[in-house]
C-alpha positions as CSV (number, residue, x, y, z in Angstrom):
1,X,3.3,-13.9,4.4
2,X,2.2,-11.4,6.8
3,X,1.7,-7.6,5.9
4,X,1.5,-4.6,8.2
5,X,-0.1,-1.5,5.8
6,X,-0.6,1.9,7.0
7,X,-1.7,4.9,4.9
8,X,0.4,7.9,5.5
9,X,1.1,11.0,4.5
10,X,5.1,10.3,3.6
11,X,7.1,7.2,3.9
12,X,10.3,6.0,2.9
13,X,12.3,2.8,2.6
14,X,15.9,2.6,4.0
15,X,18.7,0.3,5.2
16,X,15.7,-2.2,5.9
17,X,13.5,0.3,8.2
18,X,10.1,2.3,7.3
19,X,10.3,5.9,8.3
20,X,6.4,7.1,8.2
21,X,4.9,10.6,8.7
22,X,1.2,11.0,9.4
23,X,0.4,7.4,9.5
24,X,-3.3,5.9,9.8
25,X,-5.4,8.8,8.6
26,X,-8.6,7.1,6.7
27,X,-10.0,10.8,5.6
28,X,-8.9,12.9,3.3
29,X,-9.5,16.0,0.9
30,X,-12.0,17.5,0.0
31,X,-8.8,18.7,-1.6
32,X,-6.9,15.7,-2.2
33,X,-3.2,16.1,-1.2
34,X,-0.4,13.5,-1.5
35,X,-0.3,10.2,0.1
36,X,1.8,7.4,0.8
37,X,1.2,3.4,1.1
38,X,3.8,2.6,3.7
39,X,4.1,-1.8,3.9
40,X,6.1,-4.1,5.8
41,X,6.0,-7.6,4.6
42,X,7.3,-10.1,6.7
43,X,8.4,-13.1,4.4
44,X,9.0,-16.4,6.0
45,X,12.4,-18.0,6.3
46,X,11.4,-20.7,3.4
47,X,10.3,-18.0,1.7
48,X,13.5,-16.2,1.2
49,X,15.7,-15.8,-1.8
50,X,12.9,-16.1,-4.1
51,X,11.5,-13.9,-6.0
52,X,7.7,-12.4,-4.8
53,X,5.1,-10.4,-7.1
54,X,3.0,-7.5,-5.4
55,X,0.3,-5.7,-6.5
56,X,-1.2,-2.8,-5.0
57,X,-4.7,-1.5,-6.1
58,X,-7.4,1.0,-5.7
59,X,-10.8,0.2,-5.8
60,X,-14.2,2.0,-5.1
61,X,-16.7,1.6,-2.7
62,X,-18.2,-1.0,-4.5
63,X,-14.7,-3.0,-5.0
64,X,-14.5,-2.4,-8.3
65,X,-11.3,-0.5,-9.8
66,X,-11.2,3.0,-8.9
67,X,-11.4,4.6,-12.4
68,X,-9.4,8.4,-12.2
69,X,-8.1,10.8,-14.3
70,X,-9.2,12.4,-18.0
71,X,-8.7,9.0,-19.3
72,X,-10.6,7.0,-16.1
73,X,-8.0,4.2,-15.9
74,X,-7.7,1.9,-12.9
75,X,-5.3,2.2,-10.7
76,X,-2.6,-0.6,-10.0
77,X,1.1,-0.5,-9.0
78,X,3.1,-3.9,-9.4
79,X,6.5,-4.1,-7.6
80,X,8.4,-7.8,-7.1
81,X,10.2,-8.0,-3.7
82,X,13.2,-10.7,-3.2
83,X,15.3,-11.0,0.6
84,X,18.4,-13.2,0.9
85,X,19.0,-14.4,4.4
86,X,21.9,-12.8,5.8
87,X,24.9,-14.7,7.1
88,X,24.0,-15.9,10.6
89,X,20.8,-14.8,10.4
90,X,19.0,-17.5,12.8
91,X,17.2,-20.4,11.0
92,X,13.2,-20.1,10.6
93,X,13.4,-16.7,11.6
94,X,11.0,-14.5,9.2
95,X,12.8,-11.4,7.5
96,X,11.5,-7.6,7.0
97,X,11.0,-6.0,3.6
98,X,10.1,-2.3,4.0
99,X,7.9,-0.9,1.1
100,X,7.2,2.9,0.6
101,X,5.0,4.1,-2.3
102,X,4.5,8.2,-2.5
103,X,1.9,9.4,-5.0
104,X,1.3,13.0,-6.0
105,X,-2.4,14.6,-5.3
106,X,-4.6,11.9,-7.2
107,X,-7.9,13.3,-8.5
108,X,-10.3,11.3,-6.3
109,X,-14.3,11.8,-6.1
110,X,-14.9,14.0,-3.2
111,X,-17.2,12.2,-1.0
112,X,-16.5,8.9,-2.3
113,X,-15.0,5.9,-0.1
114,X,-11.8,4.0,-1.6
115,X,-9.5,1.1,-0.6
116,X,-5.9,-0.1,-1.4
117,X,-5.8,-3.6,-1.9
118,X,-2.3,-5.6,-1.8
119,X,-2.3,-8.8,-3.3
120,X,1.1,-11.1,-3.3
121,X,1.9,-13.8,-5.2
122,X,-1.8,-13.7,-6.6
123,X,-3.1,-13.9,-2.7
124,X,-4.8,-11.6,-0.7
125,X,-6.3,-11.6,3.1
126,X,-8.7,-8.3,4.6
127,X,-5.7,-7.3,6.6
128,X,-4.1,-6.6,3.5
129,X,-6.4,-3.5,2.9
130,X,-6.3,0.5,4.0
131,X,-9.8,2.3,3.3
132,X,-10.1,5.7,3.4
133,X,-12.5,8.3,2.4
134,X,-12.6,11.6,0.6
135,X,-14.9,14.2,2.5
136,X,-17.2,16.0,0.6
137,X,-16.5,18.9,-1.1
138,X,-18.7,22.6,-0.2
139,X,-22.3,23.2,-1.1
140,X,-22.5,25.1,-3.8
C-alpha cells in the first residue's frame, strides 16, 4: 500500500476526495489548537474488496507513546478501511481511500517534539509518519 499523510489544520472525506485546509504545518502551539490527520491510502487492485486495519498513533520524541491528559494515556485511533472496485474500473489499477481525522485542542507538552505514526495491516514504512513540534511556551 502506499500512503500520502499531511497534517492539517481541517480535513474532510467526501465522495472519494480529501478537502484539506492548512496542510503541512510541523509547528504548533505554544497554545495547542485543533488538528487534523488528513490520509490517502492508495490500496492496490489485489488488494481490493478486503477488509484493511489502520492504526494511527502518537508518540514522543523518544518514540515512545505520547502519554496526555489527567489520566496520561497513549494515544491511538484504529479505523478498518475496505474499497470494492467499481464496475469498469480498469484491471490492476490501484484505488483511492480518502481518510480525515479532526481532533479538538490536545493537551500537548509545549516544547516537546511528537509524531503520528500509521501502521496498516500491522505494517508500517517512515513515509507513513508526520512530526511536528509544540513551540515553547513564555518565560516566566
Amino acid at each position: 500500500m502506499k500512503l500520502s499523510f499531511l497534517l492539517c489544520d481541517s480535513a474532510q472525506a467526501s465522495e472519494g476526495k480529501l478537502y484539506i485546509l492548512g496542510a503541512g504545518w510541523n509547528f504548533t502551539g505554544p497554545q495547542v489548537t485543533p488538528m487534523a490527520l488528513a490520509l490517502l491510502v492508495e490500496v492496490p487492485w489485489n488488494e481490493a474488496n478486503l477488509q484493511h486495519q489502520v492504526v494511527i498513533e502518537l508518540h514522543d520524541e523518544d518514540g515512545q507513546p505520547a502519554r496526555i491528559g489527567p489520566e496520561a494515556q497513549p494515544l491511538r485511533i484504529e479505523t478498518q478501511l475496505e474499497v470494492g472496485r467499481p464496475p469498469g474500473h480498469p484491471h490492476g489499477t490501484p484505488l483511492n481511500v480518502p481518510l480525515a481525522i479532526n481532533l479538538g485542542p490536545l493537551p500537548l507538552t509545549p516544547g516537546g517534539r511528537y509524531v503520528w505514526v500509521v501502521s496498516i495491516d500491522g505494517e508500517t514504512d517512515d513515509h507513513w509518519r508526520a512530526s511536528f513540534n509544540v513551540r515553547p511556551g513564555a518565560p516566566a
